[in-house]
DSSP file (Angstrom, degrees, kcal/mol; ACC not computed):
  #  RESIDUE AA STRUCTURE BP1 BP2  ACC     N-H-->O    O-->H-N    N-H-->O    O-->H-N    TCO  KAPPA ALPHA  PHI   PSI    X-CA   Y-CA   Z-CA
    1    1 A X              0   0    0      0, 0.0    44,-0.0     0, 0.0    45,-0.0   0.000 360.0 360.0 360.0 111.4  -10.2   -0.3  -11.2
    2    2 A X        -     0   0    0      1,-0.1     3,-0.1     2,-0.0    27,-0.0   0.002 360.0-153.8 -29.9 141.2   -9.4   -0.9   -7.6
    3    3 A X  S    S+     0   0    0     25,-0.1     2,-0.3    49,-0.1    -1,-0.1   0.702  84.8  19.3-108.2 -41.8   -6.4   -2.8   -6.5
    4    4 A X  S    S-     0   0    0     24,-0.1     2,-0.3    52,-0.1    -1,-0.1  -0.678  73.1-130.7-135.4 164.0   -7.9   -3.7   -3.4
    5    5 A X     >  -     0   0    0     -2,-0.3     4,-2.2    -3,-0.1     5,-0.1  -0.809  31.1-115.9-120.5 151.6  -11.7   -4.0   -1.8
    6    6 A X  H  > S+     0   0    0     -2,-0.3     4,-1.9     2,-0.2     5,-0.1   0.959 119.1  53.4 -36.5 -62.0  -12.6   -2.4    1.7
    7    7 A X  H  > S+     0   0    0      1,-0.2     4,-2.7     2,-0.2     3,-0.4   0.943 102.8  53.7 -56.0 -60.7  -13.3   -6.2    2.8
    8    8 A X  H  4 S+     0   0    0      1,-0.2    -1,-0.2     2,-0.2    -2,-0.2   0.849 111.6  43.5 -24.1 -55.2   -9.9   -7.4    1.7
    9    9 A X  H >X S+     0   0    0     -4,-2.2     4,-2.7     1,-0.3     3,-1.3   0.900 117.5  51.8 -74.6 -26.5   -7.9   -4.6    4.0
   10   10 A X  H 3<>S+     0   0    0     -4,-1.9     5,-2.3    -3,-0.4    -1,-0.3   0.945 106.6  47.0 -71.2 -33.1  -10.5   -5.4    6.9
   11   11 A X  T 3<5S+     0   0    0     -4,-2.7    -1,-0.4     3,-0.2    -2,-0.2   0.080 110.9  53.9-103.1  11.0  -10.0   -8.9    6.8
   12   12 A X  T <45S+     0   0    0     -3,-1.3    -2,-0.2    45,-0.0    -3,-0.1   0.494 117.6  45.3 -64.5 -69.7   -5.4   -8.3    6.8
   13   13 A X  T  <5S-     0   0    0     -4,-2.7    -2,-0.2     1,-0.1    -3,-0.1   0.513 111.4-132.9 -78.0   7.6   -6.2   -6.3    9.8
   14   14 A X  T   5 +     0   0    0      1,-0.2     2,-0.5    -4,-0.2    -3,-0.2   0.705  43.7 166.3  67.3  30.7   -8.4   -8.7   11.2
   15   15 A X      < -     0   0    0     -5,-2.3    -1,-0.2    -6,-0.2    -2,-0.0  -0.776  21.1-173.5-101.0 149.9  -11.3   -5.9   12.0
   16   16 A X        +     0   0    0     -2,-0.5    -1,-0.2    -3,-0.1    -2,-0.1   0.884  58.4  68.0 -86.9 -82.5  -14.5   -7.3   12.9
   17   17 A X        -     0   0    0      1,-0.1    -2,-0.0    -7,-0.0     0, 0.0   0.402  69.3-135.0 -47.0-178.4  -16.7   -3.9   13.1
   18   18 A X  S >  S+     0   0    0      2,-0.0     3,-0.8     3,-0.0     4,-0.2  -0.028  86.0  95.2-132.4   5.6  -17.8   -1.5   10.6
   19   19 A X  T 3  S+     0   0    0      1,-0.2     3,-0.1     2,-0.1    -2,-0.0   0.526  81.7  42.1-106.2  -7.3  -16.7    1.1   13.0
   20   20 A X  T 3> S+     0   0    0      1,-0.1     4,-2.0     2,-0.1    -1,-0.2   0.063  85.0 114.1-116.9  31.4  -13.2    2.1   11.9
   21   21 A X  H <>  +     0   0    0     -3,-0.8     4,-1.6     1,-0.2     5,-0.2   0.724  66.3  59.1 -80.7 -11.5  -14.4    1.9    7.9
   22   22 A X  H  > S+     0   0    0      2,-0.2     4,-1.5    -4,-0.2    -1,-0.2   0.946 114.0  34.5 -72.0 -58.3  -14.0    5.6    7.1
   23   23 A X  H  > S+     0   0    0      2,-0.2     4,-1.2     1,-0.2     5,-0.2   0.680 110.6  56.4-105.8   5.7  -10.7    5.6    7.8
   24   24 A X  H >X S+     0   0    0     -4,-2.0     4,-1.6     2,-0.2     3,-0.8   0.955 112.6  58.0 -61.1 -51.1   -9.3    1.7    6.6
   25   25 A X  H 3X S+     0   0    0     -4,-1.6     4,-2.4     1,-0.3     5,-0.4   0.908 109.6  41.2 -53.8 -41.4  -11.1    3.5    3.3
   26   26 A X  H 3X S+     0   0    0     -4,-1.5     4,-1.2     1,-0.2    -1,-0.3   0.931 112.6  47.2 -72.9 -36.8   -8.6    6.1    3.7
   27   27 A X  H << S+     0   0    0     -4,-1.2     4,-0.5    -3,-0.8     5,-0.4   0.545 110.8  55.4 -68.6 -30.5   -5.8    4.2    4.4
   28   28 A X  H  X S+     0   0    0     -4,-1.6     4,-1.8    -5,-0.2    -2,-0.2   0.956 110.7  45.5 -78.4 -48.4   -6.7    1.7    1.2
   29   29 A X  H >X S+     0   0    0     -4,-2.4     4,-1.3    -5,-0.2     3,-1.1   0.961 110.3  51.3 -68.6 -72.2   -6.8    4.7   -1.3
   30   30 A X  H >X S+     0   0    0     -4,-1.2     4,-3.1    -5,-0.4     3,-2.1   0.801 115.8  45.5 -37.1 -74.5   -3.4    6.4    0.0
   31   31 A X  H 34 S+     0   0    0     -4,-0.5     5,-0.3     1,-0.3    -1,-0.2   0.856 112.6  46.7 -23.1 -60.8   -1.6    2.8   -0.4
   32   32 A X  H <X S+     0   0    0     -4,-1.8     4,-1.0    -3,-1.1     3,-0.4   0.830 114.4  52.9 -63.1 -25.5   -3.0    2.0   -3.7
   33   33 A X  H XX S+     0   0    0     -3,-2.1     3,-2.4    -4,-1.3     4,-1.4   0.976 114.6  38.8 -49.7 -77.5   -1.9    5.7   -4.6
   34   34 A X  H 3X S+     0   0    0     -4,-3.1     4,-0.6     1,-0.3    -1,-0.2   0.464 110.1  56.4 -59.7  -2.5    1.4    5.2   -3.6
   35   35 A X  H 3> S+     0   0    0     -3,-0.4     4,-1.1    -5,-0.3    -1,-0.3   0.547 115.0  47.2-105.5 -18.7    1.7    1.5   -4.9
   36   36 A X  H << S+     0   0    0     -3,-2.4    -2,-0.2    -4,-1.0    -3,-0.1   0.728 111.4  47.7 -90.6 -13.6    0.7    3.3   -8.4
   37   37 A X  H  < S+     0   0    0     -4,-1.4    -1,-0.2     3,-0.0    -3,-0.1   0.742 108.6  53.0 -69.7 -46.9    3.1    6.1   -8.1
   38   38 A X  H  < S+     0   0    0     -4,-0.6    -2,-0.1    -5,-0.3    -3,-0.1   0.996 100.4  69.0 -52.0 -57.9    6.0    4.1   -7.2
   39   39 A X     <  -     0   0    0     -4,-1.1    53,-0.2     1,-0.1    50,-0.1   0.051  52.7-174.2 -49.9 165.7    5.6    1.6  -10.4
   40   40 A X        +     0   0    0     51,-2.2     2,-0.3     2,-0.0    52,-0.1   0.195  47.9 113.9-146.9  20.6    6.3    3.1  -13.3
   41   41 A X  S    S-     0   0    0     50,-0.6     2,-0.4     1,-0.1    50,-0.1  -0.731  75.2-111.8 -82.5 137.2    5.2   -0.3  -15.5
   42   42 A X        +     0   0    0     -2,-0.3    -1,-0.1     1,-0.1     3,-0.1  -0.538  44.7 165.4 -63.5 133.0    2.2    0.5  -17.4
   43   43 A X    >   +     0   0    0     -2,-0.4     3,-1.7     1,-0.1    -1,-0.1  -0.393  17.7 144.3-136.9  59.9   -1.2   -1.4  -16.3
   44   44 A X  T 3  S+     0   0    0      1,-0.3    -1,-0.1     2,-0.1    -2,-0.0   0.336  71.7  63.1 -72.8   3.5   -4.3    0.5  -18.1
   45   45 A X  T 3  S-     0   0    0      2,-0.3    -1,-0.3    -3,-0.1     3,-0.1   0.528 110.5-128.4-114.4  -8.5   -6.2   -2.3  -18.6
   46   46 A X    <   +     0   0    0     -3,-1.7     2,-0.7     1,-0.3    -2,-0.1   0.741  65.9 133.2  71.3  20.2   -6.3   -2.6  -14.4
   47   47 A X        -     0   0    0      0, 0.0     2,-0.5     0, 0.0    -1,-0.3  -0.983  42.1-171.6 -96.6 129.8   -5.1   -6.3  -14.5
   48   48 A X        -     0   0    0     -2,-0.7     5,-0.2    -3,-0.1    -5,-0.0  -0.994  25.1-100.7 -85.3 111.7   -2.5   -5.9  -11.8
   49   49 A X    >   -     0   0    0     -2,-0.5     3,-2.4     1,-0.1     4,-0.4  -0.098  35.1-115.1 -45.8 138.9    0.2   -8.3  -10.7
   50   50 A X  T >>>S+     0   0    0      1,-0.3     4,-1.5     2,-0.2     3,-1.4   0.872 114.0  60.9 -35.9 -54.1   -0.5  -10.2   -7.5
   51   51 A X  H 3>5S+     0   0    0      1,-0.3     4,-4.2     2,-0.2    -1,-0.3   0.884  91.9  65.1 -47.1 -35.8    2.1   -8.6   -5.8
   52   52 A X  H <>5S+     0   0    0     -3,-2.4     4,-1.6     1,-0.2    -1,-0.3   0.965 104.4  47.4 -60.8 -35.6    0.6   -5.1   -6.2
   53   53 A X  H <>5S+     0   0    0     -3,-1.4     4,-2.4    -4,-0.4     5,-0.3   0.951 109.7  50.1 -75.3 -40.4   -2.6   -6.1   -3.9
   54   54 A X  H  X5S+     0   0    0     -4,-1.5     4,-1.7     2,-0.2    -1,-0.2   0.878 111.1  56.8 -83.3 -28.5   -0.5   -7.6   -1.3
   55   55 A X  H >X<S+     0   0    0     -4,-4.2     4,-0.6    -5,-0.6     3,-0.6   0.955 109.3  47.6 -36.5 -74.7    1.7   -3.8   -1.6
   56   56 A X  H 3X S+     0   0    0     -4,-1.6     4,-0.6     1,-0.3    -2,-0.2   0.552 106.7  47.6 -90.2 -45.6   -1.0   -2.5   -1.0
   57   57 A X  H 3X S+     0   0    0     -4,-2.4     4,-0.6     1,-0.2    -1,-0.3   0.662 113.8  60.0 -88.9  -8.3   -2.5   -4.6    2.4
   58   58 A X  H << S+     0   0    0     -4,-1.7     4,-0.2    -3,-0.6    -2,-0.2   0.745 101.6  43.8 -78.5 -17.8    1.0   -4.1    3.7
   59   59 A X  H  X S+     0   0    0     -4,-0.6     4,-0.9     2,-0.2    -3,-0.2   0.354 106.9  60.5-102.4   3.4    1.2   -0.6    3.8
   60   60 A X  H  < S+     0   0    0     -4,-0.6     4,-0.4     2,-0.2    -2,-0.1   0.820 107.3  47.5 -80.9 -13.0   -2.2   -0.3    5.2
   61   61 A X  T >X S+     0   0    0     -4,-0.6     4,-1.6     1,-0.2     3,-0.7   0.767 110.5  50.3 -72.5 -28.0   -0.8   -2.3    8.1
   62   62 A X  H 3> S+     0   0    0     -4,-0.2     4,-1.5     2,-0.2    -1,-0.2   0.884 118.5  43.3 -78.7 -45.7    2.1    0.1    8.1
   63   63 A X  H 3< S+     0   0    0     -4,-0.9    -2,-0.2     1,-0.2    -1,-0.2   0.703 109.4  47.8 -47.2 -36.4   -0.7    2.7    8.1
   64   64 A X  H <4 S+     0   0    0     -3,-0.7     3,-0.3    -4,-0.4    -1,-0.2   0.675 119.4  44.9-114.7 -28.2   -2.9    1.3   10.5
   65   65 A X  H  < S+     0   0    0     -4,-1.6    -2,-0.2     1,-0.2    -3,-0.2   0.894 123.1  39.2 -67.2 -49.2    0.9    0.8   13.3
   66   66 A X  S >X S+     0   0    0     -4,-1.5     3,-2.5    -5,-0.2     2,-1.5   0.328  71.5 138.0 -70.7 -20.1    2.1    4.1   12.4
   67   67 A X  T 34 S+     0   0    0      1,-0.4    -1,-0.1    -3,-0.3    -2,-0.1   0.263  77.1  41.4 -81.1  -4.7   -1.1    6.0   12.4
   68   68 A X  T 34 S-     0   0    0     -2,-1.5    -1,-0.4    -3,-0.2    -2,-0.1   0.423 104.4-113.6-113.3   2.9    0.7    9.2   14.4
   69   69 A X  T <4  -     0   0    0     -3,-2.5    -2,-0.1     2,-0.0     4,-0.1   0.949  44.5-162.7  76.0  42.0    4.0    9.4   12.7
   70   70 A X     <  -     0   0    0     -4,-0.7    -4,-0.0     1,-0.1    -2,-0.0  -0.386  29.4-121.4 -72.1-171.1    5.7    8.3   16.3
   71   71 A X  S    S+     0   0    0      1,-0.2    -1,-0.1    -3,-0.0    -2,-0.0   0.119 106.4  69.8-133.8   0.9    9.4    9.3   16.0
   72   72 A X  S    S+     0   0    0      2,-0.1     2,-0.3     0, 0.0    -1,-0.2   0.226  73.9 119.3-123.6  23.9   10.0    5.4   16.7
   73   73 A X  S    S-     0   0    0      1,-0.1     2,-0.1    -7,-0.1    -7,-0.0  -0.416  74.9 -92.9 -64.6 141.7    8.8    4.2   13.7
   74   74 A X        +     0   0    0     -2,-0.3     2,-0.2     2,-0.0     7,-0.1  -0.433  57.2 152.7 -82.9 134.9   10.6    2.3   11.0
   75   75 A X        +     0   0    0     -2,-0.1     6,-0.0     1,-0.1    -2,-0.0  -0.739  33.5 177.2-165.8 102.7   11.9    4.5    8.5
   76   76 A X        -     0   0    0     -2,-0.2     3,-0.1     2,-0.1    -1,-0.1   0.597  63.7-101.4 -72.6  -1.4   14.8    4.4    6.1
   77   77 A X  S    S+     0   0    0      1,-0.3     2,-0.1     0, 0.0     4,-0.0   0.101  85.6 126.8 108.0 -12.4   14.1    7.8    4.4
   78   78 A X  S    S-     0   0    0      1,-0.1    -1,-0.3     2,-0.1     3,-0.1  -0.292  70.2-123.2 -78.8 141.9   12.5    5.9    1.3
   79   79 A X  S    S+     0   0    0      1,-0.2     2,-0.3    -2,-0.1    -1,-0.1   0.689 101.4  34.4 -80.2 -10.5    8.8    6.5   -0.2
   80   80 A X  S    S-     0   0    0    -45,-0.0     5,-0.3   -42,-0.0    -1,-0.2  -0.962  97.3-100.8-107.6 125.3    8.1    3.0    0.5
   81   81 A X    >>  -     0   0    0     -2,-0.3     4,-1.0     3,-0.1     3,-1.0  -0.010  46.7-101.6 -40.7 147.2    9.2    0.5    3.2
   82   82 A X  H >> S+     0   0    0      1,-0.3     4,-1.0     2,-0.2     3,-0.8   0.812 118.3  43.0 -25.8 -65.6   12.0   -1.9    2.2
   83   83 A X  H 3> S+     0   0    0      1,-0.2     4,-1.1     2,-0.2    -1,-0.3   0.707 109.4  56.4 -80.9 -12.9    9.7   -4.9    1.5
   84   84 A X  H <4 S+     0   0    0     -3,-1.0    -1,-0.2     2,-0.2    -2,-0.2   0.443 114.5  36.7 -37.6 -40.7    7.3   -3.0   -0.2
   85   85 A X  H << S+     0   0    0     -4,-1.0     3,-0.2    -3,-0.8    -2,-0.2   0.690 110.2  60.8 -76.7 -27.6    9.9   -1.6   -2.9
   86   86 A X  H >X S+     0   0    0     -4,-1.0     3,-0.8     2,-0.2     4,-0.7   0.808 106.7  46.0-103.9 -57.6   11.6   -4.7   -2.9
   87   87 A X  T 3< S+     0   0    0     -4,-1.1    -1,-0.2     1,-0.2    -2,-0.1   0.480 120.5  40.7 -75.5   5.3    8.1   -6.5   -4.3
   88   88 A X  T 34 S+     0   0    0     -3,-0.2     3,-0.3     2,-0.1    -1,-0.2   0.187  87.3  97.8-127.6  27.8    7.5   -3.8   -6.7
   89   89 A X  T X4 S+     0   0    0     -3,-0.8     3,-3.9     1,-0.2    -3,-0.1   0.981  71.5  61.8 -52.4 -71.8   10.8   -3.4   -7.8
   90   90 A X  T 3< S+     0   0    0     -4,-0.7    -1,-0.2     1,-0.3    -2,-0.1   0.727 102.8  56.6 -29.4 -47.4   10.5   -5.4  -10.7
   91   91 A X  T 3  S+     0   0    0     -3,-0.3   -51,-2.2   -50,-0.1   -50,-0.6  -0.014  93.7  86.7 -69.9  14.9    7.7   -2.7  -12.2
   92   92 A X    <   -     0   0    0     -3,-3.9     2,-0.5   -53,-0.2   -53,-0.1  -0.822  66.7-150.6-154.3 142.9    9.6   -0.1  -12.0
   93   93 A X        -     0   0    0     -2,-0.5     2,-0.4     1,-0.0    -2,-0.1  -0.666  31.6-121.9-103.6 112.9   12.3    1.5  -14.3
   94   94 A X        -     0   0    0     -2,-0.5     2,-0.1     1,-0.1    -2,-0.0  -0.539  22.5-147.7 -40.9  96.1   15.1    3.4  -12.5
   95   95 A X        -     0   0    0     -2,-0.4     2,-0.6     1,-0.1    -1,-0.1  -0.116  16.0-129.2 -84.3 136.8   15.9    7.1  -13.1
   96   96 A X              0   0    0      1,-0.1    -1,-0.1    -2,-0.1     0, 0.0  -0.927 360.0 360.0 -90.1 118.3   18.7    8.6  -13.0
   97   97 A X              0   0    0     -2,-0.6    -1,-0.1     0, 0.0    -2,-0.0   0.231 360.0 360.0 -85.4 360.0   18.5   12.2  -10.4
């Protein structure tokens, strides 16, 4: 079960057209990947906390500003931006390296 819809991320990035849908799709899987990687809460049943869907339309906006990896891009070194960890914090149980 999907975290997110196509429509949802178009309508956060405020696109109109059908013409960039290939790669919002792409940008919509990667996110939801990566919002499901971080957590480490189990959610098999696909009911997901609000917070995870709005994870998830913020790092396609991070996706969709970034989309070349320019070198002035916000970046602390972290697999997820700061507010983005910060709202899935709570779901996920710390490891010790």
């Amino acid at each position: 079960m999907s975290i997110t819809t196509l429509q949802e991320v178009k309508a956060h990035l405020r696109y109109d057209s059908d013409d960039s849908d290939l790669e919002l799709e792409i940008y919509r899987q990667s996110a939801e990947q990566m919002v499901l990687d971080y957590v480490t809460d189990d959610f098999t049943d696909g009911q997901y906390p609000k917070q995870f869907k709005t994870a998830v339309l913020l790092m396609c906006g991070y996706f969709d500003q970034n989309r070349n990896l320019e070198s002035d891009m916000q970046s602390d070194g972290n697999y997820l931006p700061a507010p983005i960890r910060q709202m899935l914090y709570k779901y996920r149980t710390p490891t010790v390296g």
